[in-house]
N, C-alpha and C positions, 0 to 999 in steps of 0.2 A: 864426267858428271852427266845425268841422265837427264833431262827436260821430264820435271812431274805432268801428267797428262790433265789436261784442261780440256773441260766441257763448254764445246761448241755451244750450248744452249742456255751457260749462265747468264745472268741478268748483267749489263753493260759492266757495272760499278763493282762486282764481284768478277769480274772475269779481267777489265783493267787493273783490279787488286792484283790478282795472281802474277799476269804480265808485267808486274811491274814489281814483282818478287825475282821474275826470271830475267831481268834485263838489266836491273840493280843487286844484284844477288849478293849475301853478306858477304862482308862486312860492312858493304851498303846497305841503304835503306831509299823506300822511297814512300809517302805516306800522304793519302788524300785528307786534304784538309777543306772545308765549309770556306768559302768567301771571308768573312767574321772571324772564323777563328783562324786561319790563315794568315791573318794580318798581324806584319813584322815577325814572320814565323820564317821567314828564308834566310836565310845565311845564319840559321841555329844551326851546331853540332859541325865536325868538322866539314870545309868543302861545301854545305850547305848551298844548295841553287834550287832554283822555284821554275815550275812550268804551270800554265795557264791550262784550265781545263774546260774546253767550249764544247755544248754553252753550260753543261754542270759535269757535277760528279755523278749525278744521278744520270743523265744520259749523257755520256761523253760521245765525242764524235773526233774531236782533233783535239792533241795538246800537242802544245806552243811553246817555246820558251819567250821567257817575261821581257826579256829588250824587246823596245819599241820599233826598231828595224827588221829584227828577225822576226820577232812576233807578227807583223804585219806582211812579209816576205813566206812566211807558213801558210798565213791564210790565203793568200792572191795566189799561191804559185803549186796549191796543191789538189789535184786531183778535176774534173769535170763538175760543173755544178748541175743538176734536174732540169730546171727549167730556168728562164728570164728570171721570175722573182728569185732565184735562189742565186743567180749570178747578181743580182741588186745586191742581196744581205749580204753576199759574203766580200763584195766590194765595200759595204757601208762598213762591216769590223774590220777591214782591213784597214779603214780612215782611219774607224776611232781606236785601233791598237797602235797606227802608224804617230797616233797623236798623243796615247799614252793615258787613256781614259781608262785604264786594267781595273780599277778596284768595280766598277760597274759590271763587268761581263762573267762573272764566272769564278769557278771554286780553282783552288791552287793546289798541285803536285808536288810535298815539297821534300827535296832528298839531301841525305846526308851522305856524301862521298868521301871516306878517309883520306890522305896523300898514299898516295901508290895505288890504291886500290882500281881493280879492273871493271869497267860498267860496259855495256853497249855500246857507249862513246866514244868512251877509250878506243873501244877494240875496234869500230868502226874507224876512226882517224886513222889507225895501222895501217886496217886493211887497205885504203884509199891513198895511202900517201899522204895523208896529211896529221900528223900525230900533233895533240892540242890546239887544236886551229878549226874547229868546229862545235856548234850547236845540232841540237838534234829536237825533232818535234815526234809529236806519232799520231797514228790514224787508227782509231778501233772501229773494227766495223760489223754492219751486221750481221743477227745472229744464223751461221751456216756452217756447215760442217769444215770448207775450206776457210773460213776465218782463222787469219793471223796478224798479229802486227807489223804496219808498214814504218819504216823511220825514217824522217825526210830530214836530210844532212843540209844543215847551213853553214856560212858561215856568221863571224859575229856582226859582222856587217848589213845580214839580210839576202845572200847571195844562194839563190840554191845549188846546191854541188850536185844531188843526186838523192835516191831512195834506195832504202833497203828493206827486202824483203824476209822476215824473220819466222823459219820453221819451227813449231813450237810443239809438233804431235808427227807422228807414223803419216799420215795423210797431208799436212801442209809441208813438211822437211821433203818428201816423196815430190810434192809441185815445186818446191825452191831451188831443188837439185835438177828436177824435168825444163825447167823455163834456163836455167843455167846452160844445158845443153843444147838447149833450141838456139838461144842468143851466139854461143858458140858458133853454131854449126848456119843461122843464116847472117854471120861474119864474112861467113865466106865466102858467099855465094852473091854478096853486094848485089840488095834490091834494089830497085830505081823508082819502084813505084810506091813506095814507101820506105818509113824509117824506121826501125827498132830501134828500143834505147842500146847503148856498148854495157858491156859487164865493166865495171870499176874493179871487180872482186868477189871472191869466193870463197868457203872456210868456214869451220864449224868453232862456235865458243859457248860455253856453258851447257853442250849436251844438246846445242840448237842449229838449225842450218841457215846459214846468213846468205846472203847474194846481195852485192850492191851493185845498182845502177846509177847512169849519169840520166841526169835530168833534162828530159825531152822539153826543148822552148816554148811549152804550150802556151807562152804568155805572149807568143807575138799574133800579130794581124792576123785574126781569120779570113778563106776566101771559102767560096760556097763548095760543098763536098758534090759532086756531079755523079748521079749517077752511072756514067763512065768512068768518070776516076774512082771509084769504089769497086767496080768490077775490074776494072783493069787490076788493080791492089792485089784482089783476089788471088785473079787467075794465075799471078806472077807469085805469090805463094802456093797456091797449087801446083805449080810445074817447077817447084827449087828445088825439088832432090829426085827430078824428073816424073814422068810419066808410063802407068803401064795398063795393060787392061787385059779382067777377065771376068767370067762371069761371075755372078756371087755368089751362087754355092762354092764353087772352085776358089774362092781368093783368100787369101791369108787371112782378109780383113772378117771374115763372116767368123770364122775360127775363132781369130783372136776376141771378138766381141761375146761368144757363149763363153768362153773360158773366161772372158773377165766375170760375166754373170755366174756363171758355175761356182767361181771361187765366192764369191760375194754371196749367195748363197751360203755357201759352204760355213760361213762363218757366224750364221746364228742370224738372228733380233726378228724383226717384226715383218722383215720384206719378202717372206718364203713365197707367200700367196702372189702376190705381183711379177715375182721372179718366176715362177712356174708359169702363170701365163702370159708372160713377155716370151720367153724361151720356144713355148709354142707357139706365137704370134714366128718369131725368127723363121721357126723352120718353115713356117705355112709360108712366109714371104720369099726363104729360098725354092722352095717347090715353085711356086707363081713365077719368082724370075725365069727359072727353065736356064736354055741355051741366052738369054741378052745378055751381052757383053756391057760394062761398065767402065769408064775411067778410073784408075786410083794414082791419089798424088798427098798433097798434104792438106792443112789446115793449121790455122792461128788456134782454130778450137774454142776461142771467146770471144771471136769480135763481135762490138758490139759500139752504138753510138758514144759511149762513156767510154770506152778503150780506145776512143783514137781522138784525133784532132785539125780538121785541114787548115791549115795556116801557110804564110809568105816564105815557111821552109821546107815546104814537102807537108805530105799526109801522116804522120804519126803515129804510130801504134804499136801501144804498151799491154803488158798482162800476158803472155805469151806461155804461162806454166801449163798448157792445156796443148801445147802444139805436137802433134800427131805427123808419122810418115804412113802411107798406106791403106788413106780414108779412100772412098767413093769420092769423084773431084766434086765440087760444088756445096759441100756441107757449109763453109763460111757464109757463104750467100743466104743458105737457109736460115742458121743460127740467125744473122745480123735480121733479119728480115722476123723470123717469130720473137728473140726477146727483146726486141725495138716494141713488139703491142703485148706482150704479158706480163711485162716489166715496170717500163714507163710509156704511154700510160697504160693504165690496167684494163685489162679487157676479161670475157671470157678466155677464160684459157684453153679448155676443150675444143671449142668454135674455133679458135687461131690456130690450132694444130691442127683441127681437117682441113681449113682452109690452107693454108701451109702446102699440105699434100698438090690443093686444085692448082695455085697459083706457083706452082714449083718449074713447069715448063717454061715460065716466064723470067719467071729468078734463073733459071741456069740455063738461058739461050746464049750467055757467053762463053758457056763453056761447052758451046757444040752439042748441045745432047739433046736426043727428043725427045718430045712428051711422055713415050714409054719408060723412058733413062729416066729421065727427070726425076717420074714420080715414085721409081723404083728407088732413086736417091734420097728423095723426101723420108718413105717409109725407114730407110736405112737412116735416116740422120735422127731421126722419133727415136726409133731406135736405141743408136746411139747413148742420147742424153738420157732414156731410162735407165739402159745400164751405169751410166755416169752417177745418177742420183740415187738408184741404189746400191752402190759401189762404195760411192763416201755414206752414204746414212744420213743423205740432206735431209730427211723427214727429223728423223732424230735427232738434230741439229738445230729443230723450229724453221727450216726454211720455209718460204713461202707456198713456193711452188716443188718442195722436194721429194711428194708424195705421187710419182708415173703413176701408180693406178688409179688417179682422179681424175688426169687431165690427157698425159700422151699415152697410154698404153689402150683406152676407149679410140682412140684418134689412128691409131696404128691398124686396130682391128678393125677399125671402119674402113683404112683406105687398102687392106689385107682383101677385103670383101668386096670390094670392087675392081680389083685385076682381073 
């Protein structure tokens, strides 16, 4: 069975509609119901079970399943909160779900499961080793072209087991299969200076690509993330599947980056324009490189202060669908450092990508390189992320920031023009 394609850009309420066609698939059903009318509307039809939809069906953001354990174990134990205020609220629903105050917060998800029939659940329990002996919550998130849904595995207790991450398009199934192999492959290589989550499991059901992980402790003791200890994290992913160097025209990586843009290109919509003058931007930048030599190693590819965690068990760091062998060393450093101010909080975005370029010597003095490297590194990470964004069709997708010729490709051509 084939996963029908969902648009990255529908409105929250119609796009959890759909996912929740492909995750409950018939003979299931699974069906948003209002606050009001949802009331004694669970455990109708066979199988019948209720998930919490926070904080509406109009913008959903987390569902929960309805015990007062797990429901309250979903909300504390899921995901990085923005700011202080947002770690308040989401401590205060976790009181009042742990308390059992549900009819106040929120509209209900309510499905009908026949006996036998196969759902997400089910097929998660298999995959995990644990068949019947789990609840399952999910995370819809915003609107971008790699959006898919996440399923946080409890059990009925409240206890989180782990999350799974569910391919549901050409583009998200392509990152659930790429992050599956990175986890694989830095298995082996046993970090010290950080943690990845373990694979729990692997496997395709309903036409979709699944990957479950086990759930990284983020609920224990934070201690202060040191700038030392973040560059060390780095470096030590930079150098896991070793180190090599050559200049940038010459390296596999300049190649590989026009061909991703070539194909992407090649394949129609709105980014022709942007794509032709990134492409010349590339080669004007390999020309300027000349004869410098460059480091290449790898990259996480997303870190970012929401993707990791430092706590009493090590540094932590999850999201790895983006992890790359054969970047210019130092790209992490850059990423963590520009969408820490375009992100949260909002800045110009133009102005932090040239700035970016200036303060690039400074960002990668741990990884040996000088101002000349550095900033040659910078422009190559700009780069990078335009071909990234018009690769997926993050514009198309409503992303925020997914339109390179507004913000990085001016910023590219700026610091093009000063080598």
């Amino acid at each position: 069975m084939t996963a029908p394609a969902l648009s990255a850009r529908q409105g929250s309420a119609d796009y959890l509609t759909e996912i929740c066609r492909l995750l409950w698939p018939p003979p299931a059903s699974a069906k948003l119901l209002s606050r009001r009318s949802a009331k004694g509307s669970a455990g109708s039809g066979t199988g019948g079970r209720e998930l919490l939809v926070l904080p509406s069906a109009g913008r959903p953001k987390l569902i929960v399943p309805a015990g007062r354990r797990a429901a309250a174990a979903a909300v504390r134990r899921y995901g990085e909160p923005a700011s202080v205020k947002a770690k308040l609220a989401t401590r205060a629903l976790a009181i009042l779900l742990a308390g059992g105050l549900r009819p106040v917060l929120g509209d209900r998800l309510v499905m009908s499961v026949p006996e036998g029939c196969e759902t997400v659940g089910s097929y998660l329990a298999e995959l995990i080793g644990r068949p019947g002996s789990i609840d399952v919550g999910l995370h819809v998130g915003a609107p971008r072209a790699n959006r898919k849904p996440v399923v946080q595995l409890l059990t009925p207790g409240g206890d989180t087991i782990g999350f799974a991450k569910i391919g549901i398009n050409p583009l998200t199934a392509d990152l659930v299969r790429r992050e599956h192999v990175a986890l694989k492959r830095l298995a082996q290589v046993k970090l010290t200076a950080l943690r990845p989550p373990a694979v729990l499991g692997h496997g395709t059901w309903n036409g979709l690509e699944v990957l479950a992980l086990d759930a990284l402790p983020t609920w224990l003791g934070r201690t202060k993330l040191t700038e030392a200890r973040l560059a060390a994290a780095m470096v030590e992913v930079a150098g896991s599947a070793g180190l090599s160097s050559a200049t940038l025209p010459d390296s596999g990586y300049l190649a590989g980056l026009l061909d991703r843009l070539a194909r992407a290109a090649d394949d129609g919509g709105p980014d022709a324009e942007p794509s032709a003058a990134l492409r010349a931007l590339i080669n004007r930048l390999a020309d300027a490189a000349g004869a410098s030599s460059l480091a290449f190693g790898c990259w996480h590819g997303d870190l970012t202060p929401w993707n990791l965690a430092c706590t009493s068990a090590g540094l932590l760091v999850w999201d790895w669908e983006r992890f790359a062998v054969g970047v210019p060393v130092g790209f992490d450093a850059l990423h963590y450092w520009l969408q820490s101010r375009v992100v949260r909080p909002r800045c110009d975005p133009v102005a932090a990508a040239v700035r970016c370029i200036d303060v690039a010597p400074e960002l990668l003095a741990p990884f040996d390189l000088s101002p000349a490297q550095a900033r040659l590194t910078a422009l190559a990470y700009l780069s990078e992320l335009s071909v990234r964004y018009i690769a997926d069709r993050q514009a198309d997708a409503g992303a925020r920031l997914g339109a390179p010729g507004r913000w990085l490709i001016p910023a590219i051509e700026s610091g093009v023009g000063a080598l």
